[in-house]
C-alpha positions as CSV (number, residue, x, y, z in Angstrom):
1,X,-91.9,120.0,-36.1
2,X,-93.7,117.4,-33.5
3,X,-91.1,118.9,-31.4
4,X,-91.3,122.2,-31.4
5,X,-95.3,121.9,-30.9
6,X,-94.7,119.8,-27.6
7,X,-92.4,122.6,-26.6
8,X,-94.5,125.6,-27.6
9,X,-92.3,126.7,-30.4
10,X,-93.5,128.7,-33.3
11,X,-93.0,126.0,-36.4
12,X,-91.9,128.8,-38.5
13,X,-88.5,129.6,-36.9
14,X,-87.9,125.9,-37.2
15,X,-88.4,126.2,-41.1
16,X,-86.9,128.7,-41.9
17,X,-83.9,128.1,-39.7
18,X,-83.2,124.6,-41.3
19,X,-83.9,126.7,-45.0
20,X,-80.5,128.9,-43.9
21,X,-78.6,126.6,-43.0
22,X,-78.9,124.3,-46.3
23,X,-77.1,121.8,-44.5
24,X,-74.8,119.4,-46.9
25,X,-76.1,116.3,-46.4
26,X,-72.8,115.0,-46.4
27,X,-71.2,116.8,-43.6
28,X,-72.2,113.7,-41.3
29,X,-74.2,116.9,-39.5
30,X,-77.4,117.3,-38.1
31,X,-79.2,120.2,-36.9
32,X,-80.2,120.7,-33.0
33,X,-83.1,123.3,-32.2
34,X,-82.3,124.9,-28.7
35,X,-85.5,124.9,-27.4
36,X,-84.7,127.1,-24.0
37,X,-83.8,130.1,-26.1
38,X,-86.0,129.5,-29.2
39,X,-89.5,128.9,-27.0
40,X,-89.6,132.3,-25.6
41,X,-88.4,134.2,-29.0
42,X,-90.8,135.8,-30.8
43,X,-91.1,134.9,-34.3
44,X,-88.7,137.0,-36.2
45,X,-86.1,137.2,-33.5
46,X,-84.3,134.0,-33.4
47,X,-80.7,134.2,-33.8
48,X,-78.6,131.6,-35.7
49,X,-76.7,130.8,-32.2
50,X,-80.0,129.6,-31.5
51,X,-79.3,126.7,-33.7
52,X,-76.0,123.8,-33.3
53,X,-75.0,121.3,-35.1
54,X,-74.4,118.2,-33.5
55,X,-72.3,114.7,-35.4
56,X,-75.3,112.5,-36.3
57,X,-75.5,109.3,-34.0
58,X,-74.1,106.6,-35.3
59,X,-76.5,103.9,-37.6
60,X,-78.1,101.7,-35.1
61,X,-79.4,98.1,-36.2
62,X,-83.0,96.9,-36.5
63,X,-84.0,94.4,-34.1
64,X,-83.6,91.9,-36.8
65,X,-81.5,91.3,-39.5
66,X,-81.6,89.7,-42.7
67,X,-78.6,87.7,-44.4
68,X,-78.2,85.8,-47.6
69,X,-75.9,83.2,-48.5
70,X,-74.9,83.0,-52.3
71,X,-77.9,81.2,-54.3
72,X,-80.5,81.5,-51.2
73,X,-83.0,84.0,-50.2
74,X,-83.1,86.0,-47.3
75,X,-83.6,84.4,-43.8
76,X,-83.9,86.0,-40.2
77,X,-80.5,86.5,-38.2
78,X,-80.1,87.9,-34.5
79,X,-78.4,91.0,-35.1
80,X,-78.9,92.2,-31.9
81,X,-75.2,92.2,-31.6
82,X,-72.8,94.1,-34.1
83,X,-70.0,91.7,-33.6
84,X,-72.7,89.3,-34.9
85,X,-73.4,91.5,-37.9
86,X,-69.8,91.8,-38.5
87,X,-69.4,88.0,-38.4
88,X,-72.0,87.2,-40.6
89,X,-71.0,89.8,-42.7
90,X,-68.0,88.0,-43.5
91,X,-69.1,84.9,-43.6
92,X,-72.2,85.8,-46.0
93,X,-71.1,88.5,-48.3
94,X,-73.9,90.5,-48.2
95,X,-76.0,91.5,-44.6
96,X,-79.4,93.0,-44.6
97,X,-80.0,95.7,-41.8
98,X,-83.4,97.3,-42.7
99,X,-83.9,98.2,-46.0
100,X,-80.2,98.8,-46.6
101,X,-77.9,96.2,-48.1
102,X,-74.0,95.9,-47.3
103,X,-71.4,94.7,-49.4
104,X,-68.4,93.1,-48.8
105,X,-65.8,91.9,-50.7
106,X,-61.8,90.3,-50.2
107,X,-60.9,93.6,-51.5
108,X,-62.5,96.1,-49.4
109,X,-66.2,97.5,-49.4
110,X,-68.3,97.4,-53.0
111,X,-71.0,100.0,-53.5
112,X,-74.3,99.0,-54.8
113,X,-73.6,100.6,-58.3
114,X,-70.6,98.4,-58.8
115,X,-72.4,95.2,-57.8
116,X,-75.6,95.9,-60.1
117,X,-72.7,96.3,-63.6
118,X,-71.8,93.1,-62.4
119,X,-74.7,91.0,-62.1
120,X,-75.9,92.8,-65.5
121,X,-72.3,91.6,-67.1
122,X,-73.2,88.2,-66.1
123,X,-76.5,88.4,-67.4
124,X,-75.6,89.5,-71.0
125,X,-72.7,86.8,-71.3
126,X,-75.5,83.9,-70.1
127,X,-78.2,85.4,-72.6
128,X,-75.6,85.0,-75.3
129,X,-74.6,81.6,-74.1
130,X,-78.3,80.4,-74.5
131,X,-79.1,82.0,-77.5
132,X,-78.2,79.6,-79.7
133,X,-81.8,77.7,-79.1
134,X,-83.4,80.5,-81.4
135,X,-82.2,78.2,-84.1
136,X,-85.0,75.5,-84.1
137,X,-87.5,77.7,-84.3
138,X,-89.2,77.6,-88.0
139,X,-89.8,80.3,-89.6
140,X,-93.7,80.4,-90.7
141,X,-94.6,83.6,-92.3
142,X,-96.9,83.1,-95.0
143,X,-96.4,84.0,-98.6
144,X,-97.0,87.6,-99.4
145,X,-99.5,89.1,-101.5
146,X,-101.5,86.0,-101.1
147,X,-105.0,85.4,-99.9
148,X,-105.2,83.9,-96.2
149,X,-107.6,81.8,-95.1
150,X,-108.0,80.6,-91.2
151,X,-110.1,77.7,-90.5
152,X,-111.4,76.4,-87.3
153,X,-113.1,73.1,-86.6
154,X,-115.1,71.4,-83.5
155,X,-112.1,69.2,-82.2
156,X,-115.0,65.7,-81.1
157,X,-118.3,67.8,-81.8
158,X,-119.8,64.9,-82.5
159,X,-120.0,63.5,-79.1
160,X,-119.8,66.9,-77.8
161,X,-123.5,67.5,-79.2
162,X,-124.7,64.3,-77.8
163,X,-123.6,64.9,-74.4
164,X,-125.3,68.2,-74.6
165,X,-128.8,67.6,-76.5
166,X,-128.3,69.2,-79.5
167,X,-131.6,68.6,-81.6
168,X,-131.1,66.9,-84.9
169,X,-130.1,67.5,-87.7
170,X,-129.8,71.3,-86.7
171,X,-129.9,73.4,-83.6
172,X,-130.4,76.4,-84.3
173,X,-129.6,77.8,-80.8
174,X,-125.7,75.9,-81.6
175,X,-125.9,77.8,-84.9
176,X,-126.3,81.1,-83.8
177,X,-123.7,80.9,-81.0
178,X,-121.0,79.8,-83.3
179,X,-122.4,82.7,-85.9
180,X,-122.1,85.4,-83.3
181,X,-118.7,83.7,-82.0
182,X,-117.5,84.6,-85.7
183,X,-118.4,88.0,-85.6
184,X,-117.5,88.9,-81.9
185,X,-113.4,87.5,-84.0
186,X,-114.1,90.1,-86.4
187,X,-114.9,92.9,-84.0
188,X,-111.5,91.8,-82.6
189,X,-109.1,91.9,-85.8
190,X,-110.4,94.7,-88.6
191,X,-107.9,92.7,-91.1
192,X,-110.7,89.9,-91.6
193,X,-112.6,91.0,-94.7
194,X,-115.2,87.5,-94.8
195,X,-116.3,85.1,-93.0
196,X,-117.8,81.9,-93.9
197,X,-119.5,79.3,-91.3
198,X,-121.7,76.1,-91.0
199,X,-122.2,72.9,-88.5
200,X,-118.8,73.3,-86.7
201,X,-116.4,75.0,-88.4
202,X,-115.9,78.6,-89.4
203,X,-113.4,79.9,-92.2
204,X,-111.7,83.6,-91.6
205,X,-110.3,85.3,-94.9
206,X,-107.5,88.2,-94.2
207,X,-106.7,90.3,-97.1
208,X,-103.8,89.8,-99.9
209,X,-101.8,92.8,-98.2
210,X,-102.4,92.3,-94.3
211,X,-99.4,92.6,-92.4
212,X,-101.2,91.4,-89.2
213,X,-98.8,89.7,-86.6
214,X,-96.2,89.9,-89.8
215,X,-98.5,87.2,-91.7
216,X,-97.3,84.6,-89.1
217,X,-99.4,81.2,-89.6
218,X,-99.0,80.0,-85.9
219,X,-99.5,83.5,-84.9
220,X,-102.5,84.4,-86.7
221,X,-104.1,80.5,-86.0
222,X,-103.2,80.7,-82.4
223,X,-104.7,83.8,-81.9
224,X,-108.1,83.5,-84.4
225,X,-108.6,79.6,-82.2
226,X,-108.5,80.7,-78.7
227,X,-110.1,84.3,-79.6
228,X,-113.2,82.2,-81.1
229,X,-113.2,79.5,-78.2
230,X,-113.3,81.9,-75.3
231,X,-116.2,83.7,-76.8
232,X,-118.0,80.1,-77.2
233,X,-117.3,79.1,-73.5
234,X,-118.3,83.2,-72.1
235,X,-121.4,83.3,-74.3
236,X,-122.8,79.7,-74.4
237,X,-125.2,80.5,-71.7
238,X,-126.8,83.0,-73.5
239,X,-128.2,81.0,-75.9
240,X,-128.4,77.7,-74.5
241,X,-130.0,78.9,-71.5
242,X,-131.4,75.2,-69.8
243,X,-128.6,73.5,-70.7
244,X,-125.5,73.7,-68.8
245,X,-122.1,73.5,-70.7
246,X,-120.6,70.1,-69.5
247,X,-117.8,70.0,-71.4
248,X,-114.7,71.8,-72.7
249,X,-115.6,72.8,-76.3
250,X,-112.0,72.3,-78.7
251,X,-111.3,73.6,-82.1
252,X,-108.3,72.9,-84.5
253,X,-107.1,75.6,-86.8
254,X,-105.1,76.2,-89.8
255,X,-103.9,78.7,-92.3
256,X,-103.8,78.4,-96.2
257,X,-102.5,80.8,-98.9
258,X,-104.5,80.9,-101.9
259,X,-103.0,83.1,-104.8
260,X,-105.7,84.5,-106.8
261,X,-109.3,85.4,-106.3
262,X,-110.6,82.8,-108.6
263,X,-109.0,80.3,-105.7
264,X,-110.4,82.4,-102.8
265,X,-113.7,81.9,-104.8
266,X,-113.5,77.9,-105.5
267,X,-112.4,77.4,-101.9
268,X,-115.8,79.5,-100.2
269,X,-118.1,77.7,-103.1
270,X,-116.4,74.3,-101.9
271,X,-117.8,74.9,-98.4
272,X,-120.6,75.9,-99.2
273,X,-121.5,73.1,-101.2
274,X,-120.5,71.0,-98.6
275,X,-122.9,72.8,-96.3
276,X,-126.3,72.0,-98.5
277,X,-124.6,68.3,-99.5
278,X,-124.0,67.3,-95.5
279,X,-127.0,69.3,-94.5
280,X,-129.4,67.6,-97.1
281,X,-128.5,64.0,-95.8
282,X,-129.0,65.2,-92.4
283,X,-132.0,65.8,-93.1
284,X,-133.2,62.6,-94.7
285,X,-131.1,60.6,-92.3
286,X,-132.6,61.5,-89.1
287,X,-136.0,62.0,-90.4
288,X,-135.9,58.1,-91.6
289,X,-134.4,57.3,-87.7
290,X,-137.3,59.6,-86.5
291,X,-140.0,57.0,-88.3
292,X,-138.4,54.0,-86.5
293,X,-135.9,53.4,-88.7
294,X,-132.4,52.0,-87.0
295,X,-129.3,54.2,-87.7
296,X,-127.9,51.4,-89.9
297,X,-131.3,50.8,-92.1
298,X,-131.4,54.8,-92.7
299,X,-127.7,54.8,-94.0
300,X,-128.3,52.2,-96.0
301,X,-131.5,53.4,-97.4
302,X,-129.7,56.7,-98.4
303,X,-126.7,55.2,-99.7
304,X,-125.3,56.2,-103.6
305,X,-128.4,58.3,-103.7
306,X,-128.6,61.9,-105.8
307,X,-130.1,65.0,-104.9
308,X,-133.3,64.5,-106.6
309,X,-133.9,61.0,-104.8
310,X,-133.1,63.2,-101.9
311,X,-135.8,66.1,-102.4
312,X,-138.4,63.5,-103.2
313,X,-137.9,61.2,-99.7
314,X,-138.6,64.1,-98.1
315,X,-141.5,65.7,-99.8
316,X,-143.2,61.9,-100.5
317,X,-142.6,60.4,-96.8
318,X,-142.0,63.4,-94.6
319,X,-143.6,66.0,-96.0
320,X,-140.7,68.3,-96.2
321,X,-140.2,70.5,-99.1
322,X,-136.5,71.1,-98.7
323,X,-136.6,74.3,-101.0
324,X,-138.5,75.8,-97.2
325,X,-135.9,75.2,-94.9
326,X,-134.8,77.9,-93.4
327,X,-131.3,79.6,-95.8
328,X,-129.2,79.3,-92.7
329,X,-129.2,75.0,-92.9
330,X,-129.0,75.1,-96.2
331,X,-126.3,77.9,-97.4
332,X,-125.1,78.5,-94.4
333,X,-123.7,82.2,-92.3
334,X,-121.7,84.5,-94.2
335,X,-120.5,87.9,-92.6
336,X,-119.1,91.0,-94.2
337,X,-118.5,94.2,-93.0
338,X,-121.0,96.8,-94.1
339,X,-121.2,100.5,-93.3
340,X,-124.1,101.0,-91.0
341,X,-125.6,103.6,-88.6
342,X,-124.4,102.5,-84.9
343,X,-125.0,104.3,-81.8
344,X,-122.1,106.0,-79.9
345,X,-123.5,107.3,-77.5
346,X,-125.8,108.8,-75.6
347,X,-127.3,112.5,-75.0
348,X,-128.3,114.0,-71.7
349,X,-131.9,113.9,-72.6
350,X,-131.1,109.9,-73.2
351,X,-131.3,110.4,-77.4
352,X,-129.3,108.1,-78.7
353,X,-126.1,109.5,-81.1
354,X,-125.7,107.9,-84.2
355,X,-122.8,107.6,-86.5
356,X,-122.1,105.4,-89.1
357,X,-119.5,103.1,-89.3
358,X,-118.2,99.5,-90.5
359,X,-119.9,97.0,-89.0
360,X,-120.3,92.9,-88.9
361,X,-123.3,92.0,-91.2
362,X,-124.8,88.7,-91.1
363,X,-125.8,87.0,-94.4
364,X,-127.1,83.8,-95.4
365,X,-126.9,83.6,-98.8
366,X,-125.5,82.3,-102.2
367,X,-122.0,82.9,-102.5
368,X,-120.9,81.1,-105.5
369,X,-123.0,82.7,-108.4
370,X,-121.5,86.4,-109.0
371,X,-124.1,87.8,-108.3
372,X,-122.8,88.1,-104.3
373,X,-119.4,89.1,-105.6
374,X,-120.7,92.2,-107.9
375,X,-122.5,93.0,-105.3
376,X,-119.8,93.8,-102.7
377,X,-116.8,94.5,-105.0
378,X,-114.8,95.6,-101.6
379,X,-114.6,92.2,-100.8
380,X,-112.1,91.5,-103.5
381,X,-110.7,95.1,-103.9
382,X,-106.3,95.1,-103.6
């Protein structure tokens, strides 16, 4: 059509001429406009003499060429030459001219078709040869119709809070990014039903029935880890805001079945009860360092000592009723999921649009009376 502008031909004889014709592609044809009768033709006069067909000129190579020896990649020939082509050709078993490869073979010329069953005939038998390494792999699916419990812990937190300044024996800006860590895992897999956390350490609970990732421990601990981690590392700036993260945060994780809810129950009451027993020494320990105390001196001071012994230190030396501090250090961060009214959206007028669904729901709070269990029945529900 840039042709038969540059000669002052109407475009629309040109169309409709090559539309006639329907050429086969095949014919090794192509079609010639004869521009000195054509140009001066109206539009509806032209005449199929007006059109010949010519043989199509033979392929003509690029400036460069491309060939491949078995095993390597591609690397720039002089193909300038079609003796050279030919040659390397030969020598190569495949030559590059363009965009369009050539095969040769002992046995005459191979088409691409044939050459791509072959490589894919190859392919299966190797896959099969190889296959046998699927053996060593355990299986670990988990038992079925069994509670499962995911537990991370600070790989080194210890040090880890040094380095970074954590105030003593709680931060509660290191608290609440672990607590909203948690719940940011169980926006990301529905399946978790609880969630129990304190200090370092955070325990997920999946339901008896979940069939997530086919109840596969590595899977499902894999997964819960790095999920929890990346949100520590992406968020840690929002809540430690003058304190710069100099140092890769770790956790370990693990999976364990527990049968029946009376062992779902024993296990949350056992961390929890560890939270009020590590957090009470805490408390003692580094408010007998605080008062001049060495390290040493405080352990020994608090050494074989009860609860009561505990509660009275504090109240007689320190002034500390320990009853006051706040529920977090002392029973630590449970979540459930609640139904609650969420926004959605927004209207044009900027109203928001409110709908109610299942949400994470903070808590700190007893969980080992009943009274937390018969007050979310769900929790336990088949």
């Amino acid at each position: 059509m840039w042709l038969c502008c540059q000669q002052g031909i109407n475009c629309s004889i040109a169309y409709r001429a090559v539309a006639s014709l329907r050429l086969n592609r095949s014919s090794g044809s192509c079609i010639v406009l004869d521009t000195t009768q054509t140009s001066i033709l109206p539009a509806r006069s032209w005449q199929p003499q007006h059109l010949t067909l010519a043989p199509r000129r033979p392929p003509t190579f690029h400036r460069r060429c491309y060939s491949r020896a078995p095993g390597q990649s591609f690397t720039p020939a002089a193909a300038a030459d079609p003796e050279r082509v030919q040659e390397l050709s030969a020598a190569n078993n495949t030559v590059r001219t363009g965009d369009s490869p050539v095969f040769t073979h002992p046995g005459g010329p191979v088409d691409a078709a044939s050459s791509r069953a072959r490589r894919a005939r190859r392919g299966s038998m190797a896959n099969s040869k190889y296959e046998y390494v699927k053996q060593y792999e355990l299986d670990d699916t988990l038992l079925p119709g069994c509670w499962i419990v995911v537990r991370i812990d600070g790989k080194g937190f210890t040090k880890f809070s040094d380095l970074h300044g954590f105030e003593k024996p709680n931060d509660k800006r290191a608290l609440d990014l672990m607590d909203e860590c948690a719940r940011e895992v169980m926006n990301e897999f529905p399946d978790i039903r609880l969630a129990y956390g304190e200090s370092d350490e955070y325990s997920f609970v999946l339901g008896r029935n979940t069939d997530m990732y086919g109840r596969r421990a590595s899977k499902l601990v894999s997964l819960l880890v790095s999920c929890f981690t990346a949100n520590y590392v992406a968020r840690w700036s929002a809540h430690l805001t003058d304190t710069p993260l100099r140092a890769m945060p770790m956790f370990d994780g693990r999976a364990v079945c527990y049968p029946l809810d009376s062992n779902l129950r024993d296990y949350l009451a056992w961390r929890q009860a560890d939270t009020h027993i590590n957090n009470q020494y805490n408390t003692c320990f580094w408010a007998l360092v605080n008062s001049g105390k060495t390290p040493a001196e405080a352990q020994a001071t608090l050494k074989g000592t009860q609860t009561a012994f505990k509660n009275e230190l504090l109240f007689q030396n320190f002034g500390i009723n320990y009853a006051h501090l706040p529920e977090q250090f002392k029973k630590g961060s449970v979540i459930i999921r609640q139904r609650a009214l969420v926004e959605v959206k927004s209207r044009e007028d900027g109203s928001p649009v409110m709908r109610e669904r299942s949400v994470p729901i903070m808590l700190h709070v007893d969980i080992i009376r009943d009274e937390f269990w018969e007050s979310h029945p769900q929790l336990l529900a088949p």
